[in-house]
Each structure stands twice: as C-alpha cells, then as structure tokens.
VEXTORNU-384390 format. One record per residue: residue number from 1; residue in three letters; x, y negated, z of N, C-alpha, C, CB in turn. Coordinates in Angstrom, 3 decimals, padded with zeros to 6 digits, always signed. Each point is the difference from the previous one (the first is absolute). Glycine has a CB too. Example, Ala and Ser with C-alpha at 12.3 -4.5 7.8 and 13.67 -1.06 7.14 Angstrom:
(rec 1 'ALA' (+013.190 +005.690 +007.800) (-000.890 -001.190 +000.000) (+000.900 -001.200 +000.000) (-001.892 +001.173 +001.246))
(rec 2 'SER' (+001.542 -002.223 -001.966) (+000.820 -001.190 +000.060) (-000.770 -001.090 +000.730) (+001.184 +000.628 -002.145))
! end
This chain:
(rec 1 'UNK' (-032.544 +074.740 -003.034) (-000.915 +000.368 +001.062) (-001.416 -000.016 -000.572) (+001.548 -000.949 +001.797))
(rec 2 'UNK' (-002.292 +001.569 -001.477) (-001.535 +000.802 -000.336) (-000.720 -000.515 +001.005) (+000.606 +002.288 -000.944))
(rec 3 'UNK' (-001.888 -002.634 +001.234) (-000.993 +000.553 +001.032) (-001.171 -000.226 -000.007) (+001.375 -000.045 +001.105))
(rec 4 'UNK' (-002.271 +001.009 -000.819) (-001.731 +000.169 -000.074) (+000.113 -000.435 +001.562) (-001.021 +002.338 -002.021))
(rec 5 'UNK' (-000.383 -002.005 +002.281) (-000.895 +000.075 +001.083) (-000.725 +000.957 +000.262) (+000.014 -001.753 -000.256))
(rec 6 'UNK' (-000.508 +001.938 +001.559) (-001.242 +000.706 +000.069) (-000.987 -000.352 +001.564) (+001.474 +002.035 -001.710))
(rec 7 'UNK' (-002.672 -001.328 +001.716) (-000.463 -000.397 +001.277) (+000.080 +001.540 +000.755) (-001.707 -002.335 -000.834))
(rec 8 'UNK' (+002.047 +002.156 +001.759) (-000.631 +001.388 +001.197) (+000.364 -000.252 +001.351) (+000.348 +001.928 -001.604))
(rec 9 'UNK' (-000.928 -001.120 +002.441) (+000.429 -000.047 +001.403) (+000.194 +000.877 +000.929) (-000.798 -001.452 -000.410))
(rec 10 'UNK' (+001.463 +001.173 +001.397) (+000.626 +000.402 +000.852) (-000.261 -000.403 +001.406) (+001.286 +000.207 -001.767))
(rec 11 'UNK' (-001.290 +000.986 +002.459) (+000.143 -000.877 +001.850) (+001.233 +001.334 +000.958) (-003.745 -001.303 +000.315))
(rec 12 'UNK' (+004.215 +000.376 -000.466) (+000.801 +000.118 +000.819) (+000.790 +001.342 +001.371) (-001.309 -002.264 -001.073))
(rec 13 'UNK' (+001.560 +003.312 +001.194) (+000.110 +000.197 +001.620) (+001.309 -001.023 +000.599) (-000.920 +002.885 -000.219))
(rec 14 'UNK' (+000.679 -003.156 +000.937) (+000.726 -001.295 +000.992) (+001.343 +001.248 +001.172) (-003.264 -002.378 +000.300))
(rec 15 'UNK' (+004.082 +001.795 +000.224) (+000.833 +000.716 +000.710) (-000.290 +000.375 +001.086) (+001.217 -000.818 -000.966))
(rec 16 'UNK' (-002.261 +000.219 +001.656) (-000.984 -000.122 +001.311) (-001.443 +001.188 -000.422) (+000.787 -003.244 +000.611))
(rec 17 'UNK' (-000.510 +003.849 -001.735) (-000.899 +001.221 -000.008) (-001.115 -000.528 -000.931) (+000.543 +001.026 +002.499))
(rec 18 'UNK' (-001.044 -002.483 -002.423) (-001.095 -000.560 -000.809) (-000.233 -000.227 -001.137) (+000.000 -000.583 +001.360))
(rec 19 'UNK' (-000.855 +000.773 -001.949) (-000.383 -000.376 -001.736) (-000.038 -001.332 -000.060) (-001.493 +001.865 -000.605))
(rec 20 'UNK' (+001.582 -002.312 -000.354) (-000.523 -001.280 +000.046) (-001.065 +000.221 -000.918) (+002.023 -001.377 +000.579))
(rec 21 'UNK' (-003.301 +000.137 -000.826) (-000.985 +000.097 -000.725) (+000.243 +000.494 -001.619) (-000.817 -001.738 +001.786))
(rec 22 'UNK' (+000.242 +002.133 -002.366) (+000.541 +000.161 -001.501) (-000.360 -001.316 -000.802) (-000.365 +002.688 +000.002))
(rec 23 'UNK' (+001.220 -002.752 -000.624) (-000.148 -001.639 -000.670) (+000.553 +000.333 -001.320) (+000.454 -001.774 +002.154))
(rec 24 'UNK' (-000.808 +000.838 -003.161) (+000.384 +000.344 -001.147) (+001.199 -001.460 -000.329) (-002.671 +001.717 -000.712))
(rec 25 'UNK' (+003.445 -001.511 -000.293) (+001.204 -000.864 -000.462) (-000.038 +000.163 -001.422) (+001.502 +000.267 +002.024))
(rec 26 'UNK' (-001.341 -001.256 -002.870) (+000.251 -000.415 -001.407) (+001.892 +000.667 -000.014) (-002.222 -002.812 -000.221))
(rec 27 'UNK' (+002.322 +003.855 -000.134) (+001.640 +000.775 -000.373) (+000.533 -000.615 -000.958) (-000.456 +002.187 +000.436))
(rec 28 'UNK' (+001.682 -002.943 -000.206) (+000.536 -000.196 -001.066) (+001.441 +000.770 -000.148) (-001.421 -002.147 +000.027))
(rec 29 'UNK' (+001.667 +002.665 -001.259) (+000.671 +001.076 -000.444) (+001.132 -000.959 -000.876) (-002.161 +002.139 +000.013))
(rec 30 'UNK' (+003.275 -001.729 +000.331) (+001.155 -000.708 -001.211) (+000.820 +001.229 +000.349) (+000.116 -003.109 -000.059))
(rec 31 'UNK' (+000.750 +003.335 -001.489) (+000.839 +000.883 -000.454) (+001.209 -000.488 -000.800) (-001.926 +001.325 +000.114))
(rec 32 'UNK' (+003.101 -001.581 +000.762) (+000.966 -000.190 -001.331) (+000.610 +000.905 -000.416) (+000.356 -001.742 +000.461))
(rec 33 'UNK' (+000.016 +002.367 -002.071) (+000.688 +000.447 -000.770) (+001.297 -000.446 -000.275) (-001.881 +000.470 -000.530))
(rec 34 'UNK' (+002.892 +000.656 +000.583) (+000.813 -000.363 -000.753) (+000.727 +000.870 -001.179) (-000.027 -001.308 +001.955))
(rec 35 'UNK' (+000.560 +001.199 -002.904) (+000.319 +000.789 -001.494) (+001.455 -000.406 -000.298) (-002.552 -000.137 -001.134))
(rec 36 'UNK' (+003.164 +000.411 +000.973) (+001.381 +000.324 -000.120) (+000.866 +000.219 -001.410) (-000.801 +000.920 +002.119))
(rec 37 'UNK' (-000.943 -001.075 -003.272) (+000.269 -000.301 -000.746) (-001.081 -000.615 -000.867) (+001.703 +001.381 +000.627))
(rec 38 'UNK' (-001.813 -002.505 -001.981) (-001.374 -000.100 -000.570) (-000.356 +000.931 -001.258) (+000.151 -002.380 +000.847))
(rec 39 'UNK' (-001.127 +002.440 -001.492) (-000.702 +000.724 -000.332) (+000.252 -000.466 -001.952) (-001.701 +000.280 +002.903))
(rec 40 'UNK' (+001.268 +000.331 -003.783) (+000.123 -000.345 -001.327) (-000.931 -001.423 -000.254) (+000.456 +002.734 -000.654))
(rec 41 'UNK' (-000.912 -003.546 +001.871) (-001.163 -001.007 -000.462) (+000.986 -001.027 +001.150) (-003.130 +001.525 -000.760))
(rec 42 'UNK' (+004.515 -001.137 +001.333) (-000.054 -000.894 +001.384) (-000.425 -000.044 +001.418) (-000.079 -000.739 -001.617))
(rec 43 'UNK' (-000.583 +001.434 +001.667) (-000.727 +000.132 +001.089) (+000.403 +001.437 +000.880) (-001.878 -001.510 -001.377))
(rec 44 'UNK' (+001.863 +000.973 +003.046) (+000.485 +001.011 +001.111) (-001.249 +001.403 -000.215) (+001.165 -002.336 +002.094))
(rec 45 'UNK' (-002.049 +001.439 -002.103) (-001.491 +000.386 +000.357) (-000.638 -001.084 -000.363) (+000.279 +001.441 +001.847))
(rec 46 'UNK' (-001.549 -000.423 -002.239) (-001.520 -001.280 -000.441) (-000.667 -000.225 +001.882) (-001.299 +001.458 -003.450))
(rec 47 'UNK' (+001.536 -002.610 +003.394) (-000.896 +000.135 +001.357) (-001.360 +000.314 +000.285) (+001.361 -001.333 +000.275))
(rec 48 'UNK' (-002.314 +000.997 -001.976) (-001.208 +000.526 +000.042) (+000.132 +001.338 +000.695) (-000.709 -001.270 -002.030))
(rec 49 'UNK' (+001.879 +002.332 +001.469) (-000.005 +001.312 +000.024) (+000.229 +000.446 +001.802) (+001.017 +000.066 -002.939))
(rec 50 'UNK' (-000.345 -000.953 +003.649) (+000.171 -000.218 +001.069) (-001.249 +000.086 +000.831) (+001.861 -001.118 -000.825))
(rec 51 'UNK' (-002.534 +000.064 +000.665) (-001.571 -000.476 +000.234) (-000.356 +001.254 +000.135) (-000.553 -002.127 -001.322))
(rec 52 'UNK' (-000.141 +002.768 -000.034) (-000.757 +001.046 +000.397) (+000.163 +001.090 +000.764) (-000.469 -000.711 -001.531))
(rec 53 'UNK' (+001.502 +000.855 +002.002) (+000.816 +001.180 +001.003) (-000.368 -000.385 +001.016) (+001.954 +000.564 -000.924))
(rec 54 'UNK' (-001.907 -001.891 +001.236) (-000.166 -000.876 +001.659) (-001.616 -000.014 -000.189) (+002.506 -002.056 +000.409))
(rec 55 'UNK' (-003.334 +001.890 -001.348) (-001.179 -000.182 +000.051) (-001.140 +001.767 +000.791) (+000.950 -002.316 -002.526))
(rec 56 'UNK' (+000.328 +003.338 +001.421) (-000.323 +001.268 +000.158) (-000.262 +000.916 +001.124) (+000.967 -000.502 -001.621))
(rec 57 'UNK' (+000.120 -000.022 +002.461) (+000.142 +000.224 +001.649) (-000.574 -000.979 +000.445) (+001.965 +001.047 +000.245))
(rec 58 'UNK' (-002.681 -002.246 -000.211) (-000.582 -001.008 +000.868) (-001.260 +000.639 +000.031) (+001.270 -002.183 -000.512))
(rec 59 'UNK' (-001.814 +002.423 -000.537) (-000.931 +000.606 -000.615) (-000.850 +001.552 +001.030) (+001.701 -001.183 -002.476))
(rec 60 'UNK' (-000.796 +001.842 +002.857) (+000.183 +000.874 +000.702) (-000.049 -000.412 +001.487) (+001.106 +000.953 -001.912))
(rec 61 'UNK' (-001.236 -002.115 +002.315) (-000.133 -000.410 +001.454) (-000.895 -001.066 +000.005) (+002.206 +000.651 +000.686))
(rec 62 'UNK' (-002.869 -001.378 -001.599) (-000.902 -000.489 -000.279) (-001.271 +000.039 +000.725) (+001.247 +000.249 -001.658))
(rec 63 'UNK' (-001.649 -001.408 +002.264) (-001.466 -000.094 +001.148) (-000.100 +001.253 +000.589) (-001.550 -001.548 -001.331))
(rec 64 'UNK' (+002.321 +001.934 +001.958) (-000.458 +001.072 +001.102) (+000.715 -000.113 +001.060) (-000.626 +001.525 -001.423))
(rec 65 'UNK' (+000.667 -000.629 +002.795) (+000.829 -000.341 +000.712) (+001.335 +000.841 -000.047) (-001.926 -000.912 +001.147))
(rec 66 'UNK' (+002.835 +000.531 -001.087) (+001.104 +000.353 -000.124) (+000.347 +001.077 +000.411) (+000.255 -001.749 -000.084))
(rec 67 'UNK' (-000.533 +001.961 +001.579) (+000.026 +001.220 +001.063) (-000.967 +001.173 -001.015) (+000.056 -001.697 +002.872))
(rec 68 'UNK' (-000.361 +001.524 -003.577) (-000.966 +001.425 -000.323) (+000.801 +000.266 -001.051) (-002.606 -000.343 +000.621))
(rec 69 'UNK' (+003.140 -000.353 -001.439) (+001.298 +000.441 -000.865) (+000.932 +000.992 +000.435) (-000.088 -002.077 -000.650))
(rec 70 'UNK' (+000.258 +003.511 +000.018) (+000.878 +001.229 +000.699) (+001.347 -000.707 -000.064) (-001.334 +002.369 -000.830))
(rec 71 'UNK' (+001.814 -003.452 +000.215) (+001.189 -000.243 +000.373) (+000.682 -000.834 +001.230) (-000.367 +000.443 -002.166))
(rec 72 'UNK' (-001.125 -000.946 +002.878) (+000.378 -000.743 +001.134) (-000.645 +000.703 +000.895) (+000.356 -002.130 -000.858))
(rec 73 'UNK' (-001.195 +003.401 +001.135) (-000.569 +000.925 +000.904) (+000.848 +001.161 +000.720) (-001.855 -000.576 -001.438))
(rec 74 'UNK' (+002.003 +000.547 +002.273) (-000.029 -000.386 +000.929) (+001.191 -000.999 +000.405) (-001.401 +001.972 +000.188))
(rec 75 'UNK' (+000.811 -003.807 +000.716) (+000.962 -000.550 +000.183) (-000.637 -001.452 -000.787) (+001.935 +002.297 +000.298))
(rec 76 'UNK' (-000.830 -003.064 -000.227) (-000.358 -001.715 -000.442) (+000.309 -000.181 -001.057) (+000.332 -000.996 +001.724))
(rec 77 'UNK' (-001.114 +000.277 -002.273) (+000.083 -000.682 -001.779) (+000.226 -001.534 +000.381) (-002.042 +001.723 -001.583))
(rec 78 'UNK' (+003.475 -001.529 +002.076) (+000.934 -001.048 -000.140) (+000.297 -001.029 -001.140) (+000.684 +001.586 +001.298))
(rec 79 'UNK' (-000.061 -002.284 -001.013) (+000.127 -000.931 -001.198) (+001.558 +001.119 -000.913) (-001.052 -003.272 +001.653))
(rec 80 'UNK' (+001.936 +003.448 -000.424) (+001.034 +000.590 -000.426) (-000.103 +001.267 -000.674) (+000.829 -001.185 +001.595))
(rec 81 'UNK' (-002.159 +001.771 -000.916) (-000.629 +001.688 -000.573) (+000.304 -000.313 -001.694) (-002.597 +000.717 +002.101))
(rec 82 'UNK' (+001.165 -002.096 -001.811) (-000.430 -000.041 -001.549) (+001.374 -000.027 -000.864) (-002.366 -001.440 +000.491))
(rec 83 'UNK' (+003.536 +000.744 -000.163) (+000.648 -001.022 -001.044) (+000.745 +001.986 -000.456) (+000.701 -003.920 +001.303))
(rec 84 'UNK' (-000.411 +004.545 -000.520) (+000.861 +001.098 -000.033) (-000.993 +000.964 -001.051) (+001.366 -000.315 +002.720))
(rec 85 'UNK' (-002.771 +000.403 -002.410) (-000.730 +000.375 -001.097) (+000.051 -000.421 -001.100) (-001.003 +000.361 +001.239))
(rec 86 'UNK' (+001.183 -001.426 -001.268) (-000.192 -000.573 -001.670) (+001.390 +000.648 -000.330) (-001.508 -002.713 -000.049))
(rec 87 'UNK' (+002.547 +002.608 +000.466) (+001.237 -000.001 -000.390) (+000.234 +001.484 +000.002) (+000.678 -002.341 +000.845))
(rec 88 'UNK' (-000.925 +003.288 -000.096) (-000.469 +001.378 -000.823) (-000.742 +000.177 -000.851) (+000.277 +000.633 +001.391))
(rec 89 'UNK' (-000.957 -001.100 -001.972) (-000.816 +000.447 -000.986) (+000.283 -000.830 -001.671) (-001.811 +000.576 +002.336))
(rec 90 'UNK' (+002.406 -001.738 -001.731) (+000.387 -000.900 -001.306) (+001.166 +000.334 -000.984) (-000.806 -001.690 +001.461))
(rec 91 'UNK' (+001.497 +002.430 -000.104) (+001.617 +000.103 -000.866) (-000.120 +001.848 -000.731) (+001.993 -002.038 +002.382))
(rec 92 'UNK' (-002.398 +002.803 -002.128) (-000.556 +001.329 -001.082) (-000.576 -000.555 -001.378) (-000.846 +001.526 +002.135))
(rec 93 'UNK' (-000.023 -002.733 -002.245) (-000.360 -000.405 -000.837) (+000.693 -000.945 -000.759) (-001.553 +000.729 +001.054))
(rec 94 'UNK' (+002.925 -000.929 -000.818) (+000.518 -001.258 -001.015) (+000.832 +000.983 -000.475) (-000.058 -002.577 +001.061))
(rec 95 'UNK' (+000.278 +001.660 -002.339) (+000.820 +000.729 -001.233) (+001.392 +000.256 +000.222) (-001.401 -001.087 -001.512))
(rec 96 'UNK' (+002.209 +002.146 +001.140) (+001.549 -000.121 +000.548) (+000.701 -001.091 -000.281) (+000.168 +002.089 -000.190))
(rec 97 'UNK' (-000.450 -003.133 -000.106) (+001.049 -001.296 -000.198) (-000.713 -000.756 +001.034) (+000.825 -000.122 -002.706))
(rec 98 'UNK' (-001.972 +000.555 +003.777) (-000.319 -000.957 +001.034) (+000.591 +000.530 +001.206) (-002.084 -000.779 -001.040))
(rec 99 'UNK' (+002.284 -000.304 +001.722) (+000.528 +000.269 +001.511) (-000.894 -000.632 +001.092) (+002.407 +000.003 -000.878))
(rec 100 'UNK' (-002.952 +000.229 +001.587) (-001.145 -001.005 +000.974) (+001.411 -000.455 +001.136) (-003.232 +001.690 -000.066))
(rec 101 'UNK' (+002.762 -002.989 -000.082) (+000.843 -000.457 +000.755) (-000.517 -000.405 +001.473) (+001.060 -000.587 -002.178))
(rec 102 'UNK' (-002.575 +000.278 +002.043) (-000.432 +000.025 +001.396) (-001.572 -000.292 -000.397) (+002.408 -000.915 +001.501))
(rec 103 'UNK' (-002.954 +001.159 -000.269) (-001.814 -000.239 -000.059) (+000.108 -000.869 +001.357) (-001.417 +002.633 -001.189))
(rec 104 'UNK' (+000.488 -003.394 +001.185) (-000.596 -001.484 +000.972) (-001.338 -000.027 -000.162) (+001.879 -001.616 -000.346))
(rec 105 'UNK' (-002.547 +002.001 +001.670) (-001.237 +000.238 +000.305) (-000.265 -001.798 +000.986) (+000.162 +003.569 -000.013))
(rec 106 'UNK' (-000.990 -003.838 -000.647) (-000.906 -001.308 +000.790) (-000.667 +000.035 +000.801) (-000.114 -000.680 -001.313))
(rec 107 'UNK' (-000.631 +000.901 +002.462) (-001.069 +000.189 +000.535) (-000.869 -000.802 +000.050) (+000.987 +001.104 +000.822))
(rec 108 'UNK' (-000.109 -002.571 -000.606) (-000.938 -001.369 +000.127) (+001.087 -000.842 +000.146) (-002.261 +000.679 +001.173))
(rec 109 'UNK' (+001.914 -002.043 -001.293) (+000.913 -000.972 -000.669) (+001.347 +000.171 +001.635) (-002.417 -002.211 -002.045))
(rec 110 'UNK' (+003.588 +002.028 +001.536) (+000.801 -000.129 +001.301) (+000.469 +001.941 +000.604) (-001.785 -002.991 +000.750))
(rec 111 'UNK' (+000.847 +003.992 -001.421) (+000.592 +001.324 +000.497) (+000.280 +000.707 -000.984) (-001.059 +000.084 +001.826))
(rec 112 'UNK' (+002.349 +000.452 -002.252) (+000.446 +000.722 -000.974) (+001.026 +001.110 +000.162) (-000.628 -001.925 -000.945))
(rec 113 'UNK' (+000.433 +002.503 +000.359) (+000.832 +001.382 +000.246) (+000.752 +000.162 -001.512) (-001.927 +001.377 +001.942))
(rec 114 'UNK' (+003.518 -001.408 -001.543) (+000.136 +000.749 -001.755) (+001.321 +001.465 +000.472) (-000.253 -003.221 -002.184))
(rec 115 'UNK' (+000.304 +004.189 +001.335) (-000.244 +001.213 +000.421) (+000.976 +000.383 -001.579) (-002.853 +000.113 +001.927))
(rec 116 'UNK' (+003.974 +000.048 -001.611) (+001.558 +000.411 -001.024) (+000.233 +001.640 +000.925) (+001.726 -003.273 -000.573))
(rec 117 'UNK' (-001.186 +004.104 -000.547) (+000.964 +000.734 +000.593) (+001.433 +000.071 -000.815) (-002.033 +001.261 +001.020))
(rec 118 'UNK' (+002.805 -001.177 +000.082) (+001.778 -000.409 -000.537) (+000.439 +001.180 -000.032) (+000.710 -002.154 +001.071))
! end
C-alpha cells in the first residue's frame, strides 16, 4: 500500500437542495497494488514508482475547489467521486504486471471511502 496527500476543497450539494459552505480537507490518498509476479530485482513494484502516479493526479486537484475540476462539474466532489477518480486515472498508468486493487480516500480522521472494481 502507497499513499500521499493533498489539500483542496469542496462544499457540498446536500439532498434538501443546499450547499454546504466550501471547506477545505487534508486528502488522504492510499493505493494498493497487486503483481502476480516479481520483477528481476524481487520486487511487485517500486512503491517510490507508485508514489509518483498518486502524487501526479493529487497534483491535479491540488488547493482548488474541487467543483471547478471538469471531472466533478457538473455535480458533487464526493469523497466516493474522488476515490473513483483516482482509480481511473491510476490504473492506465501502471505497468502490465500491476493490478490496482483498490483506492481509499480519507477525508478526515474516522471518514473513508475505498473504491475496487471486481
């Protein structure tokens, strides 16, 4: 398992029609890999190499608000939005001996989202 951070924010539309204020959250991003086979050194994957993929797309949502991002416009930049974003964009980028096995979005201590497809 892998994971960066990042800061940005988000507010909310509520089911009752309302926004909520825009507030910002410390993102925490985890990615586990899995490889099916190791490599001429042992290894599934370098997780450094991991890192920078998760850093690459964090990077891309980074201090702004979320909602102005074309991938959450029109509509909510969910916790679940996010985790499904990362996880489109992570798995084009791993090598054919990687498999993403799932992404887990943090929002704040106690709310987490993790986000597999079977």
């Amino acid at each position: 398992m892998v994971e960066t951070e990042f800061r940005a924010s988000h507010g909310l539309r509520l089911g009752d029609g309302c926004r909520e204020e825009t507030h910002q959250h410390c993102w925490k991003v985890r990615a586990a890999v899995s490889c099916p086979q190791l490599n001429q050194i042992q290894m599934g994957m370098d997780f450094r190499d991991i890192r920078v993929l998760l850093e690459e797309i964090a990077g891309s949502l980074a201090e702004r608000p979320l909602e102005r991002h074309e991938a959450f416009a029109p509509g909510n930049a969910t916790t679940e939005r996010l985790a499904k974003f990362f996880y489109d964009r992570l798995v084009p980028k791993l090598p054919p001996a990687g498999k993403l096995a799932w992404i887990e979005i943090t929002e704040a201590p106690g709310y987490a989202v993790r986000y597999r497809q079977d």
